[in-house]
C-alpha positions in Angstrom: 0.0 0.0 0.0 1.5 3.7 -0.6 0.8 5.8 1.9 -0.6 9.2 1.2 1.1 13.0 0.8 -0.5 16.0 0.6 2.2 18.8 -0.9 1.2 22.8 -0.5 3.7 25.6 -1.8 4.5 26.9 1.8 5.9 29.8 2.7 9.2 29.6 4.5 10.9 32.4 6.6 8.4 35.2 5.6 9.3 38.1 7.3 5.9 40.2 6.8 6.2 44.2 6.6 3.6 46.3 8.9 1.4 48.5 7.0 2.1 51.7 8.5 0.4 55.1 6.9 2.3 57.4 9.5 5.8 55.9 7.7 7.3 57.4 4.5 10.1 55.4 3.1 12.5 57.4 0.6 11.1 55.7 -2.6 14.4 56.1 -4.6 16.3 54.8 -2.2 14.5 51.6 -2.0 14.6 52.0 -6.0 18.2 52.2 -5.9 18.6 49.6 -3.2 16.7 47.2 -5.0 18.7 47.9 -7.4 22.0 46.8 -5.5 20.5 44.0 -3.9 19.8 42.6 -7.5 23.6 43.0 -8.7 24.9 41.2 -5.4 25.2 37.8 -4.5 23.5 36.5 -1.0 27.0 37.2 0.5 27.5 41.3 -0.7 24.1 42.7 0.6 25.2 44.0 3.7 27.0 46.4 1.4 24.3 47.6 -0.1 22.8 48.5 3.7 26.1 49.7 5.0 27.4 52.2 2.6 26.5 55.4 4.6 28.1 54.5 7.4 30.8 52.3 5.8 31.9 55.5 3.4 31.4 57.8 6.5 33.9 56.1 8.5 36.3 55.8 5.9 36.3 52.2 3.7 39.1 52.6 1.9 41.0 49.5 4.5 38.7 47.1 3.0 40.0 44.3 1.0 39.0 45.0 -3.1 37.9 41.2 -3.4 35.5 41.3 0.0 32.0 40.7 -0.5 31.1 44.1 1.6 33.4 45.9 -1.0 31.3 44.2 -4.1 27.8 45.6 -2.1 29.5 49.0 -1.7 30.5 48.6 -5.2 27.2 47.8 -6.8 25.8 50.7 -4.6 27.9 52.8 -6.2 26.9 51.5 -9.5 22.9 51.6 -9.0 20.8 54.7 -10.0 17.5 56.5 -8.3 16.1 56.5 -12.2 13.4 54.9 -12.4 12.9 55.0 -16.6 12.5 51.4 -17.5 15.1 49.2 -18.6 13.7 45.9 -19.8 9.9 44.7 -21.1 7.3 43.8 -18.6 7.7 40.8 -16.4 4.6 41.2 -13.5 1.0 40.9 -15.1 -1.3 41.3 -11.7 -0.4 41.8 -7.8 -3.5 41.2 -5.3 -4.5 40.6 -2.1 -4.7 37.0 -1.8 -5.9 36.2 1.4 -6.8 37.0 4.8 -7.0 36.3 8.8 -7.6 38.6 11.7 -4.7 38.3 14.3 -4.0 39.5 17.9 -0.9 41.2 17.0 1.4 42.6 19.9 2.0 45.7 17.9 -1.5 46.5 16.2 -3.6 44.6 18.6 -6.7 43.0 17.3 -5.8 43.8 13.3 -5.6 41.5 10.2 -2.4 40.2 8.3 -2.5 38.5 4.5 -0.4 37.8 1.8 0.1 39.3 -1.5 0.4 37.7 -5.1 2.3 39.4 -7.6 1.9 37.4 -11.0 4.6 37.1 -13.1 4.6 36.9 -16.9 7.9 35.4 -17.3 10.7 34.7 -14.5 13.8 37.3 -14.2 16.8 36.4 -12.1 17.9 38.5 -10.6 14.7 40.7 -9.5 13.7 42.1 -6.7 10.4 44.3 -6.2 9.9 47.6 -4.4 6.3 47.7 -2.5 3.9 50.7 -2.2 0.2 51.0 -0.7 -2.5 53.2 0.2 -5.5 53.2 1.9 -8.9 55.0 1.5 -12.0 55.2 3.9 -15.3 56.0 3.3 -16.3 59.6 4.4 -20.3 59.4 3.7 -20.2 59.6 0.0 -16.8 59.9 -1.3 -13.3 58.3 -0.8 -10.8 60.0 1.0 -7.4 58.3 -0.4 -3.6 58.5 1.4 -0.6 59.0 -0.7 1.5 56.0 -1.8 3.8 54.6 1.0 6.3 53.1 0.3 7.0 49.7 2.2 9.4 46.9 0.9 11.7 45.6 -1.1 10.8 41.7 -1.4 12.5 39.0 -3.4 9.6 36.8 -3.7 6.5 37.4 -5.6 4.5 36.0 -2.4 4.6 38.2 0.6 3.4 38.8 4.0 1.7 42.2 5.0 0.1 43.1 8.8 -1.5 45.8 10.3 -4.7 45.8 8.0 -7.3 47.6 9.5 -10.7 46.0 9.4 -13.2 48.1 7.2 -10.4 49.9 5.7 -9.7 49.5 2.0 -6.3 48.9 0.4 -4.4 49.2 -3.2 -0.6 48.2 -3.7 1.6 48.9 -6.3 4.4 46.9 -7.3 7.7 48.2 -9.7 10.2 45.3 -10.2 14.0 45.9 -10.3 16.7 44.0 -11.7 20.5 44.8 -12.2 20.0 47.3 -15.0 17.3 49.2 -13.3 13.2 49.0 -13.6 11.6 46.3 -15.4 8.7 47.1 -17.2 5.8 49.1 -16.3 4.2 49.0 -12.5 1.1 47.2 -11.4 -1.3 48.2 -9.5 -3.7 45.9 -7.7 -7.9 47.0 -7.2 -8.6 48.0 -4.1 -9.4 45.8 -1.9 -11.7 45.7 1.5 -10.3 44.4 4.7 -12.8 42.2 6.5 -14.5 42.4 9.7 -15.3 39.1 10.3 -13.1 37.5 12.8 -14.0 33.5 12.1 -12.2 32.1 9.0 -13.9 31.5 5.6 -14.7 28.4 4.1 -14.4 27.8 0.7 -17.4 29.8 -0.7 -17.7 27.4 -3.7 -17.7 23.2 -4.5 -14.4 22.2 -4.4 -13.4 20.5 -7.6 -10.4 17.9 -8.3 -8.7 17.3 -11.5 -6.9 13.9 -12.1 -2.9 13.9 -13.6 0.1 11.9 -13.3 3.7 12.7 -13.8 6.6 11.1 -13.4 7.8 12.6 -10.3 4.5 12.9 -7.9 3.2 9.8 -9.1 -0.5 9.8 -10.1 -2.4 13.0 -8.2 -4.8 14.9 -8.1 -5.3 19.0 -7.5 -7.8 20.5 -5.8 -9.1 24.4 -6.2 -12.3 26.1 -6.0 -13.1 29.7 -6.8 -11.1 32.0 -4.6 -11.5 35.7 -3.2 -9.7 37.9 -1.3 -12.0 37.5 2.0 -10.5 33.7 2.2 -8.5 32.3 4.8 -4.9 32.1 4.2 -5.1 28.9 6.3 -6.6 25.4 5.8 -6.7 21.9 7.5 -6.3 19.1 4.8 -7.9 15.6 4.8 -7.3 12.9 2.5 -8.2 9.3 2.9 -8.9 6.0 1.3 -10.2 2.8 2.4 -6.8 2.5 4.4 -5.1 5.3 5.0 -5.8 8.6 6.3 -3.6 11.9 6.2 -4.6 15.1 8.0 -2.0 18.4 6.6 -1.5 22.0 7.5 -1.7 24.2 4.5 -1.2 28.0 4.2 -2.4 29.1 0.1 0.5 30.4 -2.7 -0.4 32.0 -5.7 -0.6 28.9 -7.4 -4.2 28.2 -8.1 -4.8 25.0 -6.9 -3.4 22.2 -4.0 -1.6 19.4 -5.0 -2.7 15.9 -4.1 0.3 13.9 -5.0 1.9 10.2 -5.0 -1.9 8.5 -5.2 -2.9 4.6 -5.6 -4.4 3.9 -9.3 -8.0 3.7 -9.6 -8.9 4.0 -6.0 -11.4 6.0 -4.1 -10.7 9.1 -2.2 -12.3 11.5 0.4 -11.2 15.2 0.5 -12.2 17.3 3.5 -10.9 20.7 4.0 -11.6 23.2 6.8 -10.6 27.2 6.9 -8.7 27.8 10.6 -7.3 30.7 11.9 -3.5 32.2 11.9 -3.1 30.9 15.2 -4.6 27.5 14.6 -7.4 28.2 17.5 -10.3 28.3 15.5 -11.5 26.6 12.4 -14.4 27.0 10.0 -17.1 24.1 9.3 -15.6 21.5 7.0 -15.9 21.2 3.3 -16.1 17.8 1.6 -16.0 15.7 -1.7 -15.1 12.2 -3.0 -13.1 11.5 -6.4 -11.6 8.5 -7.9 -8.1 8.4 -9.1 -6.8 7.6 -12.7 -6.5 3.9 -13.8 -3.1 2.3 -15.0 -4.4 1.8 -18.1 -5.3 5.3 -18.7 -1.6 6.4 -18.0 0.4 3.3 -19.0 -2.0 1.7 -21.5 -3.9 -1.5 -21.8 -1.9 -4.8 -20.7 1.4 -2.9 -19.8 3.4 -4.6 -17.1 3.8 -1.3 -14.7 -0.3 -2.2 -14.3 -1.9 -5.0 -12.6 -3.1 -7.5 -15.6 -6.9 -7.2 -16.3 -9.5 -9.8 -17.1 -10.6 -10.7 -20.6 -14.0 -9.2 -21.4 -16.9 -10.6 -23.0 -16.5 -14.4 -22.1 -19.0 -16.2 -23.9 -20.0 -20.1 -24.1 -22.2 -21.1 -26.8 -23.5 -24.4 -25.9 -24.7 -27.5 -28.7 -27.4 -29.2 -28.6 -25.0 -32.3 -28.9 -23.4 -31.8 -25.6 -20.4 -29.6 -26.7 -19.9 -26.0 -26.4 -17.9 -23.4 -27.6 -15.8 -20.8 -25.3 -15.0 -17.1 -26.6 -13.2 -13.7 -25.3 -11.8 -10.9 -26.2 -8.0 -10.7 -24.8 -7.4 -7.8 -22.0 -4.1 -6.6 -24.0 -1.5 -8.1 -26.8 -1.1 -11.6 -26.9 2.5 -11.1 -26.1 2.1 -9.4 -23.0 0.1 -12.8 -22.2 1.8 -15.9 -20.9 -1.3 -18.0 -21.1 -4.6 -18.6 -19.9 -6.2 -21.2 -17.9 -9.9 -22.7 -18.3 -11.5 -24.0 -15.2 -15.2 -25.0 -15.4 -17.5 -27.6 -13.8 -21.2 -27.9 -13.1 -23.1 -25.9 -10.0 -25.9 -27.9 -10.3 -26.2 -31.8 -9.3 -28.5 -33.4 -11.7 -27.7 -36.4 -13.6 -24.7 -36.8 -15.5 -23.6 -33.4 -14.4 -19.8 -32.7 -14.3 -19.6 -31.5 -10.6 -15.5 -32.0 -10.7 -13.2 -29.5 -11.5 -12.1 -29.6 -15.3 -8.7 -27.2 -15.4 -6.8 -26.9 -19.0 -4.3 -24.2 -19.8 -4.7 -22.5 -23.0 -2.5 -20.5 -25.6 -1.9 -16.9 -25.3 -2.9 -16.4 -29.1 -6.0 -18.2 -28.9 -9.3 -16.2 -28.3 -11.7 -19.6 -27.7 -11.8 -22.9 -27.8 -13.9 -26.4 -28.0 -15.2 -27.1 -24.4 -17.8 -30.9 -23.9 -20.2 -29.9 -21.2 -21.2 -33.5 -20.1 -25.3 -34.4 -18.9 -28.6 -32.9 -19.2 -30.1 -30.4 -17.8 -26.7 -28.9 -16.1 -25.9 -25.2 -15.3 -21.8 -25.1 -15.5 -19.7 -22.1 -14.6 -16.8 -21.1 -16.6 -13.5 -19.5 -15.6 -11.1 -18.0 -17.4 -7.8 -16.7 -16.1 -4.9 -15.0 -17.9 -1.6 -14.5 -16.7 0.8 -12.4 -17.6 4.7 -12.3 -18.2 5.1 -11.4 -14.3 2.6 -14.6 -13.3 0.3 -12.2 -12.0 -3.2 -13.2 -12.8 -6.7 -12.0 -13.5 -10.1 -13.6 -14.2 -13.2 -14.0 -15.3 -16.3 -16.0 -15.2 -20.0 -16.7 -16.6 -22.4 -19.6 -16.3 -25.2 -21.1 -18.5 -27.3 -23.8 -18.4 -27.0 -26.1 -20.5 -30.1 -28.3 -22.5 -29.8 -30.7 -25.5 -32.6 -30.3 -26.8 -32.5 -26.7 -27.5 -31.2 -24.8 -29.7 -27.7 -23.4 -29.5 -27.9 -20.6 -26.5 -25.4 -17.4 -25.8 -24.7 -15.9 -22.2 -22.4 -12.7 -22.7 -20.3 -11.9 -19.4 
């Protein structure tokens, strides 16, 4: 048996920026450090952080090869112009999701994560963040300036300090080593809820079967989303012998992956919205799907499947006693090793054949000459096909026989 995964994108050390209006951030600065931090390796930022205080206290000791002096360098070389530099690599950003938190900064506030879509990937890249906020003042908006936030090096990021009832917009320019990339996006606004209880998925959850040749055969399960959903869900997968419960927090990807499944086998999917800090949880959300077949990835009668039964066994029975046995193969004949005929009567009238008769058969023959002995008898037939492994599978019919009908037909 194979036990069951579940995989989500997850978001490792996020480090989420506070949303705060009464902050202005120099703009070009974070332009230009962008900038920098796209030119340097993981080992040379600290230049890029350092160089007002570095050049202040005279630099000029440091070794010309040192990581510090290639951030300093790339500082050096960076620009505040912002006139773009390459074609356009981010198609949307958006709020993606959302929770209400007891922060110890904000108090009782509401954190997400934000999506930036990207048309094609760029290394290296970073992005500078902006936002605003606007408030309903009976009849009209009343809108802040842009802020600006963030530099981030993911295109999935953490913000906090939402304010319930509040609407927000950001606005995204991505840098690379040459300077801006394209044009900036701008999300919609977007309204911050008040609800404190997570969301369940407001629509049927829907699961789409695949298979590659890494996960295995699997499955991925989405359903409409919107920005008032939880950024946090509890996961439940199970069979007939396993069960799996999983944590997952949403990506930007639009769907969760359901990977390393059992061919053809049934499966029970139950997901529940729960709260950042894992206290509460929503009411559960549920559907059943099957998995693919073998056949339908590997083919009929490959030997990476289990071997299948022949379909549409057929006796044709004589009124002379004898009787003719058909089928149509499950796969090529030489993926067969050979078949083997058992039948015998189930009834115990006279001159019935009660006693096992067991013949093996060809792989390239499709029927064969059977004498079904007595009068009046109802005999079963089995047919079993094995194939090159020796693993088997079969099938049976029955039909009573009569000799002094005519010929008779029982299809399987």
């Amino acid at each position: 048996m194979h036990k069951l995964y579940v995989v989500a994108m997850l978001l490792s050390k996020t480090v989420a920026f506070p949303m705060l209006p009464y902050i202005q951030l120099d703009y070009a600065h974070y332009f230009r450090l962008a900038q920098c931090q796209a030119m340097c390796t993981e080992r040379c930022e600290s230049g890029c952080h350092q160089h007002r205080r570095l050049y202040a206290r005279g630099s000029r000791n440091l070794s010309q090869n040192s990581p510090m002096n290639d951030g300093l360098r790339f500082w050096a070389a960076s620009s505040t112009g912002s006139a773009k530099t390459g074609s356009n690599v981010m198609s949307t950003v958006q709020l993606l999701c959302q929770n209400s938190v007891v922060d110890e900064e904000f108090g009782e506030s509401v954190e997400g994560f934000v999506s930036i879509s990207l048309i094609r990937p760029v290394r290296p890249i970073r992005f500078v963040i902006q936002w605003k906020q606007r408030t309903d003042m009976i009849g009209h908006f009343e809108d802040s300036q842009w802020i600006t936030a963030s530099v981030e090096h993911d295109s999935l990021f953490k913000v906090r300090g939402l304010i319930p009832g509040i609407q927000y917009r950001f606005m995204v320019t991505a840098v690379s080593v040459n300077g801006k990339l394209g044009d900036t996006v701008t999300s919609d606004w977007t309204e911050v809820s008040n609800g404190v209880m997570p969301k369940p998925p407001a629509n049927s959850l829907t699961l789409s079967n695949g298979y590659n040749s890494n996960r295995g055969v699997m499955a991925q399960l989405q359903w409409t989303r919107t920005f008032f959903d939880s950024c946090y869900y509890k996961l439940q997968l199970s069979n007939g012998s396993y069960q799996v419960t999983t944590d997952i927090t949403l990506d930007s990807s639009p769907s969760i992956l359901l990977p390393h499944l059992q061919f053809d086998t049934n499966y029970l999917v139950t997901i529940a919205a729960v709260s950042a800090d894992k206290t509460q949880t929503s009411k559960s959300i549920t559907t059943h799907f099957r998995s693919l077949q073998c056949r339908d990835v590997h083919g009929h009668g490959s030997l990476q499947c289990l071997p299948e039964p022949v379909t549409d066994l057929t006796i044709v029975v004589r009124p002379n006693g004898t009787g003719l046995v058909s089928w149509n193969p499950s796969t090529d004949p030489q993926n067969i090793l050979f078949y083997q005929l058992i039948y015998f009567a189930v009834t115990q009238n006279d001159g019935c054949q009660i006693r096992k008769q067991i013949f093996n058969v060809k792989a390239t023959v499709t029927s064969t000459e059977v004498i079904f002995p007595g009068n009046q008898c109802e005999y079963l037939v089995r047919l079993i096909n094995y194939d090159l492994l020796g693993r088997d599978a079969s099938a049976e019919v029955s039909e009573k026989q009569n000799k002094f009908s005519d010929y008779a037909k029982v299809d399987l």
